[in-house]
N, C-alpha and C positions, 0 to 999 in steps of 0.2 A: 590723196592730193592729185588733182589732174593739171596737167599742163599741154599749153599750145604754143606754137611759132607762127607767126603774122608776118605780113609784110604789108605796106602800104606805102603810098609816097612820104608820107612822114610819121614819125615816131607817134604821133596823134593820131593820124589816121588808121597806123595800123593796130592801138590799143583800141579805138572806137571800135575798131573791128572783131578784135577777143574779146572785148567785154559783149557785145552783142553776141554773139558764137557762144561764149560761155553763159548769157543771162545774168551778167552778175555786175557788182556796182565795182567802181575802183579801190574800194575801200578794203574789197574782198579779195584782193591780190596781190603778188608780187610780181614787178617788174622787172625785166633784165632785158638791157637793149644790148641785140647782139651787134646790127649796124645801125646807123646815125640815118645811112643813105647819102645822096648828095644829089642836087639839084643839075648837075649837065649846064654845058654850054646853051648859053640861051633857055635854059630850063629843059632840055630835049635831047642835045645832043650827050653820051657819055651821062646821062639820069639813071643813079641807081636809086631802089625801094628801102626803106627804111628796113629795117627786120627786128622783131624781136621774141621777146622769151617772155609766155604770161604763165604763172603759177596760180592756181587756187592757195589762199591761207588756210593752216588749220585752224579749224573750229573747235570749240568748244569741246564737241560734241566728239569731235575725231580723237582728242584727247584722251574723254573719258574713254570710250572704246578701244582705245589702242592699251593704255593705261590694266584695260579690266581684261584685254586679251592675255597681256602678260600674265596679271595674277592669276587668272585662272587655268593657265598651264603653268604655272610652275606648281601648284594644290591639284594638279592631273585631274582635273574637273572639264570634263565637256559641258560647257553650256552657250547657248543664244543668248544676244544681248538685243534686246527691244529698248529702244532710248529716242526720247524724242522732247523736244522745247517745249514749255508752256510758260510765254510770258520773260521771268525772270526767277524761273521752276527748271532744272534737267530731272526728270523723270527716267528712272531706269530700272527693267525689271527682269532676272535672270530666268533660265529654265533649261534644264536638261536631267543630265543624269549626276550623283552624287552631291544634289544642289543642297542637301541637311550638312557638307562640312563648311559651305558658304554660310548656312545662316548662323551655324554655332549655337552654344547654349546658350537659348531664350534671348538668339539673335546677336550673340554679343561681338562675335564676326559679323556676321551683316552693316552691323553698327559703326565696327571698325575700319571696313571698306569704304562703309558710304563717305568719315572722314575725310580717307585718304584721295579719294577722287575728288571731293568737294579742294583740296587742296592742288589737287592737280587741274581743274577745271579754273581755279581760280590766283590758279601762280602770276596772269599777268592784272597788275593792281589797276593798270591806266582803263579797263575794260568794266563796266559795271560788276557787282558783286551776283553770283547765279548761287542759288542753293540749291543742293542735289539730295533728292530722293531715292535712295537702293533700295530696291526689294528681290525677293525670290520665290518664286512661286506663289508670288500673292501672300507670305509669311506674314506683314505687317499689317494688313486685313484681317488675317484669323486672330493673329495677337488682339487685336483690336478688341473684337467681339470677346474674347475671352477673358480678356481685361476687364469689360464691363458686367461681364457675367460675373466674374468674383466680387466686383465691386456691389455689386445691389445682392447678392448672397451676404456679404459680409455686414452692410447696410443692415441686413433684412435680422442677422445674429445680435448686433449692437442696441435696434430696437428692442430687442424679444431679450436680452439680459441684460440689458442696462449695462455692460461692459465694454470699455472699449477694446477696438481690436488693430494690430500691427499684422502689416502685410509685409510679405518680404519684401527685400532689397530691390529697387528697381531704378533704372535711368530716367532722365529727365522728360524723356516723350512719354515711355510708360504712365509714369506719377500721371503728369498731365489728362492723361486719357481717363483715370480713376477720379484727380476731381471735377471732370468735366463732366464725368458719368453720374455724379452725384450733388453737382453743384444748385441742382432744383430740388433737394431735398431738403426741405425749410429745416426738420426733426433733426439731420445729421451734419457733421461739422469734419472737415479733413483738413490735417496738419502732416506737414512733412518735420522728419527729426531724425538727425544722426548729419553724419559725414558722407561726401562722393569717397566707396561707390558703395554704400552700404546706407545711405538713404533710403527711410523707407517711409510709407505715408499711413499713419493713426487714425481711425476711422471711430469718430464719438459722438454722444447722443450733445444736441446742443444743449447749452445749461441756461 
């Protein structure tokens, strides 16, 4: 958060003037008038300058980062946080060293985190809703590919024995990425079945 002291002949002119200074709209600040100022005898004699106090607002953005610094010193994890807006997207992507106890098994910490920030990013309700994407070393990429790799494997076993096949337990982005991978497959058909968090998705020949 950065902050300036202005002065101008009036409480207006000297915000026109942090807002300019800072580049920023009013929307994006906070105000504190330190003095009113006062206009002098005949406007001239005994004229003091307005003065006051401009704050940048936290962002979003400043949130999430402050948010993700904590966490990952208190888990003694050195890592860089690369995070940047797209749209009504917070994109965020970790890197350093002991970044596998961040992503957790098959991400399940990753998963956890990105929650918790998406809740912090989004504590105040009066502001559009932001959905926040966490990653770590590019983990949710390789997931990706790997995902689809099982999926047209397992595809490829349910042709060849006419049996269907259950994949393990996975969350709801996972699933999705499996029938997406296969949903041009006129021959095969995917159902999810079970309970969160032991949903898993059935991969069968269509009948």
């Amino acid at each position: 958060m950065k902050a300036i002291e202005m002065t101008g002949r009036t409480v207006e002119e000297a915000l026109d003037h942090a807002l300019k200074e800072l580049k920023l709209t009013k929307d994006k600040v906070d105000i504190e008038i330190i003095d009113e100022g006062s206009k002098g005898l005949f406007n001239l004699i005994g004229a003091k300058p307005a003065k006051i106090k401009v704050m940048t607002k936290q962002s979003s953005l400043d949130d999430a980062k402050a948010f993700l610094d904590k966490v990952l010193k208190s888990m003694n994890v050195g890592a860089s946080i690369d995070i940047n807006e797209n749209d009504d997207c917070i994109n965020i992507n970790l890197s350093g060293t002991k970044i596998g106890v961040v992503i957790g098994y098959r991400g399940e910490t990753l998963d956890s985190l990105q929650y918790l920030v998406s809740l912090v990013v989004n504590k105040n309700h009066d502001n559009p809703y932001k959905r926040v994407v966490l990653d770590a070393e590019n983990y949710r990429h390789k997931r990706e590919e790997t995902l689809i790799r099982v999926a047209q494997k397992t595809a490829y076993k349910v042709k060849k024995s006419g049996r269907p096949y259950k994949l393990e337990p996975m969350n709801p982005y996972e699933r999705r990425i499996i029938h997406s991978a296969l949903q041009e497959y006129t021959d095969i058909n995917t159902n999810s079945e079970g309970e969160e968090p032991y949903r898993r998705i059935v991969i069968s020949l269509k009948k």
